[in-house]
C-alpha positions as CSV (number, residue, x, y, z in Angstrom):
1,X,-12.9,16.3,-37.9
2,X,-15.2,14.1,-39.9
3,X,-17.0,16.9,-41.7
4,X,-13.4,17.6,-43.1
5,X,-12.8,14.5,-44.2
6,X,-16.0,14.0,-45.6
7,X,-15.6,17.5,-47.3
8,X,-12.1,16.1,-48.7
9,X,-13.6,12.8,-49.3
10,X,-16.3,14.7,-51.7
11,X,-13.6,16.7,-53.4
12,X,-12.1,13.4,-54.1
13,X,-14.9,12.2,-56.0
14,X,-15.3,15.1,-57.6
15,X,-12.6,15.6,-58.9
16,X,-12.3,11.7,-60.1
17,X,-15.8,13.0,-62.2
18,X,-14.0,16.3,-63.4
19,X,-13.6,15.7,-67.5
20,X,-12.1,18.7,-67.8
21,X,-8.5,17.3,-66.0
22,X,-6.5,14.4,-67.7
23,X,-5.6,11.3,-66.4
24,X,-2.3,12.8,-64.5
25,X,-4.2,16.0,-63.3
26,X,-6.5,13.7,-61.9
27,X,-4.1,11.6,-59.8
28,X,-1.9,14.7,-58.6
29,X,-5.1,16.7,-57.1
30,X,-6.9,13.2,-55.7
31,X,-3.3,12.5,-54.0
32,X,-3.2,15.4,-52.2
33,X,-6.8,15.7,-51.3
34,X,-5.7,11.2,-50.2
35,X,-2.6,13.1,-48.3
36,X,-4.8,16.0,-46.7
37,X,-7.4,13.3,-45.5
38,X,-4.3,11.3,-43.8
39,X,-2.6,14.1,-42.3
40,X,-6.4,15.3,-40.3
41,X,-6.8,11.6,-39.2
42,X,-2.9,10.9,-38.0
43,X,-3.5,14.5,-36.9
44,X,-6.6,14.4,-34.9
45,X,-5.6,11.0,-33.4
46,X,-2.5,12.1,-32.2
47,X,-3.9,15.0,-30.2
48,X,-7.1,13.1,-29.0
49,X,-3.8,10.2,-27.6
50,X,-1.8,13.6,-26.2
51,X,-5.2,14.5,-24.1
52,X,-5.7,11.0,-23.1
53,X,-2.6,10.5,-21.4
54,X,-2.4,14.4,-20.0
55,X,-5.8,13.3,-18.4
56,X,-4.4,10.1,-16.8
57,X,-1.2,12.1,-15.8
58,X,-3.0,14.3,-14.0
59,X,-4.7,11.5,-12.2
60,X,-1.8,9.5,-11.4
61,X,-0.4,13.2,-9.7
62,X,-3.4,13.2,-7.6
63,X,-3.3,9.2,-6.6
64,X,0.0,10.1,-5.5
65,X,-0.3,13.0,-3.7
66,X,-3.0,11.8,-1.8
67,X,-1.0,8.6,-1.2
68,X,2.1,10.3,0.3
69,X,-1.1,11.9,2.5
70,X,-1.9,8.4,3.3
71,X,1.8,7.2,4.0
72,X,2.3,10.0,6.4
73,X,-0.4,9.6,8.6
74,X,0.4,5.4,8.6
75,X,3.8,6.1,9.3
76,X,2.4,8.0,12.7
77,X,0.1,5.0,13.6
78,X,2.7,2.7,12.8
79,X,5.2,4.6,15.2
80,X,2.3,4.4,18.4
81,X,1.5,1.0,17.5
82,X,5.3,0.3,18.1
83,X,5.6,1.5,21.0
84,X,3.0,0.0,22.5
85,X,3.8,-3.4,21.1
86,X,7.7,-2.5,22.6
87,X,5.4,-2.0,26.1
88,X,4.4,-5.4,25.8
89,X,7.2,-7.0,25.0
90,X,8.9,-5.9,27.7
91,X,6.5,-7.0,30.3
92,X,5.8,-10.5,29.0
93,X,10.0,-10.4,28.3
94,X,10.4,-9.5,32.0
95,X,8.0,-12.6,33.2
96,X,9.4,-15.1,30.9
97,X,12.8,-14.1,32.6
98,X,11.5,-14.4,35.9
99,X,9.9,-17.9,34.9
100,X,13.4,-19.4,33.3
101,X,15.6,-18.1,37.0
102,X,12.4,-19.4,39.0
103,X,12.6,-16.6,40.7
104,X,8.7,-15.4,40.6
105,X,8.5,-15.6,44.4
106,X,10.6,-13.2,44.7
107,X,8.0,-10.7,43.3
108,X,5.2,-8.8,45.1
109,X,1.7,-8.8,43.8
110,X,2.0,-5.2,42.4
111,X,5.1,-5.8,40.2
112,X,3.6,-9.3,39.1
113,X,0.1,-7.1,38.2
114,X,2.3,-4.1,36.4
115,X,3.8,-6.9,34.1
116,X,0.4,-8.3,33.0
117,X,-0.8,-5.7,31.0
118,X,-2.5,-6.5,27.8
119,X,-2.6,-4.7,24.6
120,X,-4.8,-5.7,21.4
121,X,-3.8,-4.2,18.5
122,X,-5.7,-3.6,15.4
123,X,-3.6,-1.2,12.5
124,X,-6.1,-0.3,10.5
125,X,-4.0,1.8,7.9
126,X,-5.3,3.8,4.8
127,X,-5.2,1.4,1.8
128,X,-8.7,2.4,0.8
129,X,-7.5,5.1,-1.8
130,X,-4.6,2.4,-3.5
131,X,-7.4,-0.8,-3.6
132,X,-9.7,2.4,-5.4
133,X,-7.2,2.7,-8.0
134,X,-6.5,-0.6,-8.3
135,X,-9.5,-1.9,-9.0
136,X,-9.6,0.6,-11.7
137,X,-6.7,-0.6,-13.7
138,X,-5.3,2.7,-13.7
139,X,-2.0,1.4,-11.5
140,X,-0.5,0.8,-15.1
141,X,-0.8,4.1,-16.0
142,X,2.1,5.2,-13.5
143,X,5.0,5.5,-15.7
144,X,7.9,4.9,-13.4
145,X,8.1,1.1,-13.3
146,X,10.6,0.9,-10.3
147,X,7.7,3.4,-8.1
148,X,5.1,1.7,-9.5
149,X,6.4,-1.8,-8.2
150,X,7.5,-0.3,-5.0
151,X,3.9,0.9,-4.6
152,X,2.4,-2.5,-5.3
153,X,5.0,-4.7,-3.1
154,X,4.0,-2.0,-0.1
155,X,0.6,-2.7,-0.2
156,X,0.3,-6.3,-1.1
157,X,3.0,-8.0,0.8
158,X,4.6,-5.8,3.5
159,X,1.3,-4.7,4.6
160,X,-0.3,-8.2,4.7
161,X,2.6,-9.4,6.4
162,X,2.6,-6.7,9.0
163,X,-1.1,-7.4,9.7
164,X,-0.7,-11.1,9.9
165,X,1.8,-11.0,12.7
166,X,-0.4,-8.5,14.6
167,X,-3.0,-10.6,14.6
168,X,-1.4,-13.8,15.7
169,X,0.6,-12.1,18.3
170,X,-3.5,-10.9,19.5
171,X,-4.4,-14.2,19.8
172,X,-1.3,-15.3,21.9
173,X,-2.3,-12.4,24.7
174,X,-5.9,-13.4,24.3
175,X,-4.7,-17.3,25.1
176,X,-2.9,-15.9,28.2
177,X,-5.8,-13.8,29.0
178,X,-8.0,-16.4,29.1
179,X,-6.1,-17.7,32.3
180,X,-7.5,-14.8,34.1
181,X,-3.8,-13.9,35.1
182,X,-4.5,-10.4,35.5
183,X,-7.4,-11.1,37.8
184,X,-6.2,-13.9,40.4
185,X,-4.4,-13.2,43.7
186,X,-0.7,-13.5,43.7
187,X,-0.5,-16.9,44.9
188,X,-2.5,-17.9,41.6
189,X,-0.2,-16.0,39.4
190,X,2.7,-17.4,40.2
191,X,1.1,-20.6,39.9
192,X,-0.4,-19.8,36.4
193,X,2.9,-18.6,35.3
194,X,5.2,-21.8,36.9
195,X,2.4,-23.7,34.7
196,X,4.6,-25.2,31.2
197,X,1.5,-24.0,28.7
198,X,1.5,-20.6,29.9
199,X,5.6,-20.2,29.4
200,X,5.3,-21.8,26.6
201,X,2.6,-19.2,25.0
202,X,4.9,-16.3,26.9
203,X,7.9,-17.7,25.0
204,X,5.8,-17.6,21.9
205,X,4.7,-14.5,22.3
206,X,8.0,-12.7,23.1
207,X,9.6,-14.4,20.7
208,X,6.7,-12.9,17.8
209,X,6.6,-9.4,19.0
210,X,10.6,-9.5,18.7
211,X,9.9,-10.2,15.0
212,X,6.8,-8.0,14.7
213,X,8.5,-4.8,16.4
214,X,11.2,-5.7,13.0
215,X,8.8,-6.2,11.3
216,X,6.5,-2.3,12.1
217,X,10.9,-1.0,11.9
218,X,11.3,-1.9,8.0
219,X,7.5,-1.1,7.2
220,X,8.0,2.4,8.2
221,X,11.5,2.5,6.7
222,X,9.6,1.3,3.1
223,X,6.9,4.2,3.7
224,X,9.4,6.8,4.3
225,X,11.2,5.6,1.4
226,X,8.2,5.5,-1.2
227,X,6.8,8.8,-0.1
228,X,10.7,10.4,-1.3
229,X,10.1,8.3,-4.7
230,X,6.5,10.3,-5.0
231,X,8.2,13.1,-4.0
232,X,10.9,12.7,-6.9
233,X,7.7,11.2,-9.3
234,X,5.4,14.6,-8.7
235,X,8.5,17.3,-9.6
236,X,8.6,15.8,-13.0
């Protein structure tokens, strides 16, 4: 491209030289060779503008395809991590019911130990490829607004949020744990459990993995969701 304009460029001056031509022969040939020049440039920057963004379509149509990857195998450890926290639940709910009726000598040592089972759980989901594109400003070149802030909300608040509820409902089992329920004889556990700090931390965690088993409910409902709005996004 710049060897033709340079080649125009030349004719330009040549022609602006040429004796031979008048004034208005002059203008007509250096206008065209002006218009020639223009055309390349507008030309040659339009198609370098066309390639740009066909490159960085192309790249946004593998980010997302490999993030509907992504979504689909969260949504799988989002499902187990529910139901496990649902295990939980149910076994601390079924204590904290005993506690409130005072009723936990009515229970054998086996069906106090069945109900003390602890689960600490880490959901380590795939955000690696989303922070990788992220960090690379390229996030702006999806052109879907509407997918693009759906994407972004996902990964920087509803994930966050999940996580921080999983963690805090870990540290209420490790408090409990750290009466060494699990391991004392049944006289002890009843007496642990009658105890006001460890029904309160019971309460507290019932209460929190109520929220967080909501909380896993609408995450996977939002995955689902934005892997259909990648699905719509990639048949463009």
């Amino acid at each position: 491209m710049q060897e033709e304009v340079n080649k125009h460029t030349r004719k330009i001056f040549k022609e602006l030289k040429n004796k031979e031509h008048s004034f208005g022969e002059k203008l007509k040939e250096v206008t065209i060779e002006i218009l020639i020049i223009v055309f390349a440039v507008t030309l040659s920057i339009w198609l370098h503008s066309w390639s740009e963004h066909r490159h960085e379509q192309k790249q946004v149509k593998k980010f997302l395809t490999g993030l509907r990857e992504d979504l689909t195998k969260d949504i799988d450890l989002l499902e187990e991590n529910k139901a496990i926290l649902a295990r939980v639940d149910s076994d601390f709910e079924f204590l904290y019911d005993l506690i409130i009726k005072k009723q936990l000598n009515t229970q054998t040592d086996s069906a106090l130990y069945s109900k003390t089972r602890y689960q600490i759980l880490e959901t380590h989901l795939n955000v690696g490829r989303f922070e990788g594109f992220k960090s690379s400003g390229k996030l702006e070149t999806i052109e879907t607004d509407s997918l693009k802030e759906k994407i972004l909300v996902f990964y920087q608040q509803t994930i966050p949020d999940l996580l921080a509820g999983e963690v805090f409902n870990n540290s209420l089992q490790m408090k409990i744990l750290d009466t060494e329920l699990d391991k004392s004889d049944t006289e002890t556990k009843k007496k642990i459990l009658s105890s006001q700090k460890v029904g309160a931390l019971i309460h507290l965690l019932v209460y929190n993995a109520d929220i967080a088993l909501n909380d896993y409910s609408n995450t996977i409902a939002d995955a689902r969701e934005l892997i259909k709005d990648i699905e719509k996004e990639l048949k463009h």
